[in-house]
KEKE-3310 file (N, C-alpha, C; in steps of 0.2 Angstrom, whole numbers, plus 5000, padded with zeros to 4 digits):
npx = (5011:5021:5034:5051:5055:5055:5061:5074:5078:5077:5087:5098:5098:5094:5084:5067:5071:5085:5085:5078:5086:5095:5092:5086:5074:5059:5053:5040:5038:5046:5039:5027:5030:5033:5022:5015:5007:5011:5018:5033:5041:5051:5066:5067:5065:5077:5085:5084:5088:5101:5104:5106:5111:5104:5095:5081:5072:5073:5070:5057:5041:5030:5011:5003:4988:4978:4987:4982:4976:4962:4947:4937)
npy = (5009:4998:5005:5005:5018:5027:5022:5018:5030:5037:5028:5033:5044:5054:5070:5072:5084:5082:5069:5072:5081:5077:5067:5077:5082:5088:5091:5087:5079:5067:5065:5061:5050:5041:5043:5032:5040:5045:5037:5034:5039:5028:5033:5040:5033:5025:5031:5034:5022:5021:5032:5026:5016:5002:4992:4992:4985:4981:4992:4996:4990:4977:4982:4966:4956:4946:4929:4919:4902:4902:4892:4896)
npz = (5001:5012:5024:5028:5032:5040:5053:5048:5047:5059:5066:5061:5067:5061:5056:5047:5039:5037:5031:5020:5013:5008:5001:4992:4994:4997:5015:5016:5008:5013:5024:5017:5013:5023:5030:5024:5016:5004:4988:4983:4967:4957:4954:4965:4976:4973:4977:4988:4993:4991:5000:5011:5010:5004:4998:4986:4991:5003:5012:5004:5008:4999:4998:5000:4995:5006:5005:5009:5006:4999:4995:4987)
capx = (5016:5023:5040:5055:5061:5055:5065:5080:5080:5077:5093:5104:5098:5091:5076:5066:5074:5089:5084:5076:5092:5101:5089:5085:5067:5054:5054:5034:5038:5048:5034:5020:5033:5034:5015:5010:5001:5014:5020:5040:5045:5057:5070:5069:5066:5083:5089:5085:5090:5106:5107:5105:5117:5102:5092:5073:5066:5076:5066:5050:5039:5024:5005:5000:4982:4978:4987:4979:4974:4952:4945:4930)
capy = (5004:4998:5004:5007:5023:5030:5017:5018:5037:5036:5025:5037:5051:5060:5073:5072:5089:5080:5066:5077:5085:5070:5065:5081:5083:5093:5086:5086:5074:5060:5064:5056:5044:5038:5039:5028:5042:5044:5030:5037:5036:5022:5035:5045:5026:5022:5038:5034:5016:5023:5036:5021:5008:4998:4990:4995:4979:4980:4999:4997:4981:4980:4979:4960:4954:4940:4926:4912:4898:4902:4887:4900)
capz = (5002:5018:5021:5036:5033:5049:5057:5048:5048:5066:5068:5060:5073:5057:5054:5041:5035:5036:5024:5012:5009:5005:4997:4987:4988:5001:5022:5016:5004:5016:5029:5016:5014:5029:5034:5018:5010:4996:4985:4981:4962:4956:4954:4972:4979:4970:4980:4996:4995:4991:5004:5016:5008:5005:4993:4988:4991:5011:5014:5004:5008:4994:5001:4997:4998:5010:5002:5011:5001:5001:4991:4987)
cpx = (5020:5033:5045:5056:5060:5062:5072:5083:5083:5085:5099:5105:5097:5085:5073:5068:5080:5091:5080:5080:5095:5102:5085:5079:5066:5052:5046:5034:5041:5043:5028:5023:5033:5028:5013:5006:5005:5019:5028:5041:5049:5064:5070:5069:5071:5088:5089:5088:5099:5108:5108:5109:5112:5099:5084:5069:5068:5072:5059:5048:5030:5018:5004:4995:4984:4981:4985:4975:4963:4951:4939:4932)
cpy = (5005:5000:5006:5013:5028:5029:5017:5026:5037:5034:5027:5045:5058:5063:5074:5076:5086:5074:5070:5080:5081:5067:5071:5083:5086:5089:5085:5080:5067:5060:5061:5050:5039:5037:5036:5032:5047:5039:5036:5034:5031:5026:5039:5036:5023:5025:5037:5027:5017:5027:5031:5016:5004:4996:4991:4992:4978:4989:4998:4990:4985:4978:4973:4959:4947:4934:4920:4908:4895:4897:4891:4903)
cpz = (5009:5015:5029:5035:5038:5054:5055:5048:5054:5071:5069:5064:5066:5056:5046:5036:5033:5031:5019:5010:5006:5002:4989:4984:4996:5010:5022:5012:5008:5020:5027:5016:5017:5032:5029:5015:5001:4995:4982:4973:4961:4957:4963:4974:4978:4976:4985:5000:4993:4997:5010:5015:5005:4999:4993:4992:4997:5015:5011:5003:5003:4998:4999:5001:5001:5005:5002:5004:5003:4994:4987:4978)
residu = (UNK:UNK:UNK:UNK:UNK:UNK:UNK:UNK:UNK:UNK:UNK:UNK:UNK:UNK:UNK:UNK:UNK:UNK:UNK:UNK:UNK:UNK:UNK:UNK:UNK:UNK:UNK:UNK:UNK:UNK:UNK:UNK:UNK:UNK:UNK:UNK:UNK:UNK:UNK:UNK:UNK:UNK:UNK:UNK:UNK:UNK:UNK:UNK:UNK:UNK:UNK:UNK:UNK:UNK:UNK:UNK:UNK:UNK:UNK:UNK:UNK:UNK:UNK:UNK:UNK:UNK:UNK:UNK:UNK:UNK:UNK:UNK)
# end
Protein backbone atom coordinates (compact mmCIF):
# COMPACT_ATOMS: atom_id res chain seq x y z
CA UNK A 1 0.00 0.00 0.00
CA UNK A 2 1.23 3.33 -1.04
CA UNK A 3 1.51 5.59 1.71
CA UNK A 4 3.35 9.42 3.00
CA UNK A 5 4.52 8.65 5.96
CA UNK A 6 8.00 9.14 5.00
CA UNK A 7 6.93 12.50 4.10
CA UNK A 8 4.98 13.52 6.76
CA UNK A 9 7.43 12.16 9.36
CA UNK A 10 10.11 13.84 7.62
CA UNK A 11 8.10 17.30 7.92
CA UNK A 12 7.84 17.01 11.66
CA UNK A 13 11.94 16.56 11.71
CA UNK A 14 11.10 12.94 13.25
CA UNK A 15 13.21 9.54 13.30
CA UNK A 16 11.63 6.66 12.91
CA UNK A 17 12.39 5.80 16.50
CA UNK A 18 10.66 8.83 17.31
CA UNK A 19 7.41 7.61 15.50
CA UNK A 20 7.49 4.35 16.69
CA UNK A 21 7.22 5.66 20.09
CA UNK A 22 4.32 7.62 19.58
CA UNK A 23 3.05 5.31 17.93
CA UNK A 24 3.92 2.41 20.32
CA UNK A 25 5.20 -0.16 18.18
CA UNK A 26 9.12 -1.22 16.86
CA UNK A 27 11.24 1.67 14.62
CA UNK A 28 11.41 -1.84 12.42
CA UNK A 29 7.98 -1.82 12.12
CA UNK A 30 7.48 2.07 10.60
CA UNK A 31 10.53 1.36 8.47
CA UNK A 32 8.41 -1.64 6.49
CA UNK A 33 5.92 0.96 6.60
CA UNK A 34 7.33 3.18 4.85
CA UNK A 35 9.16 0.90 2.33
CA UNK A 36 5.75 -0.77 1.29
CA UNK A 37 6.92 -4.08 2.49
CA UNK A 38 4.36 -4.11 5.50
CA UNK A 39 0.67 -3.30 5.20
CA UNK A 40 -0.17 -1.57 9.00
CA UNK A 41 -3.22 -2.93 10.87
CA UNK A 42 -6.65 -0.95 10.92
CA UNK A 43 -5.86 -0.17 14.49
CA UNK A 44 -1.90 1.01 14.42
CA UNK A 45 -3.28 2.88 10.97
CA UNK A 46 -5.87 4.56 13.28
CA UNK A 47 -2.83 5.29 15.43
CA UNK A 48 -0.70 6.91 13.19
CA UNK A 49 -3.41 8.88 11.48
CA UNK A 50 -4.01 10.15 14.94
CA UNK A 51 -0.45 10.88 15.86
CA UNK A 52 -0.48 13.06 12.69
CA UNK A 53 -3.95 14.77 12.99
CA UNK A 54 -4.90 13.04 9.98
CA UNK A 55 -7.19 10.76 8.35
CA UNK A 56 -6.20 7.26 7.03
CA UNK A 57 -7.49 7.67 3.71
CA UNK A 58 -4.93 11.43 3.71
CA UNK A 59 -1.58 8.92 4.69
CA UNK A 60 -2.49 5.54 3.15
CA UNK A 61 -3.37 5.70 -0.62
CA UNK A 62 -4.68 1.94 -1.76
CA UNK A 63 -2.76 0.12 -4.78
CA UNK A 64 -5.39 0.33 -7.78
CA UNK A 65 -5.07 -1.66 -11.05
CA UNK A 66 -4.96 0.28 -14.24
CA UNK A 67 -8.35 1.55 -14.50
CA UNK A 68 -8.22 2.55 -18.01
CA UNK A 69 -11.37 1.71 -19.71
CA UNK A 70 -9.67 -1.70 -22.09
CA UNK A 71 -12.64 -2.88 -24.43
CA UNK A 72 -10.71 -6.41 -24.26
Amino acid sequence: MKNRLRELRAARRWSQADLADRCQVSRQAINAIETERYDPSLPLAFTIADVFDLTIEEIFLPDRADTTNDPA
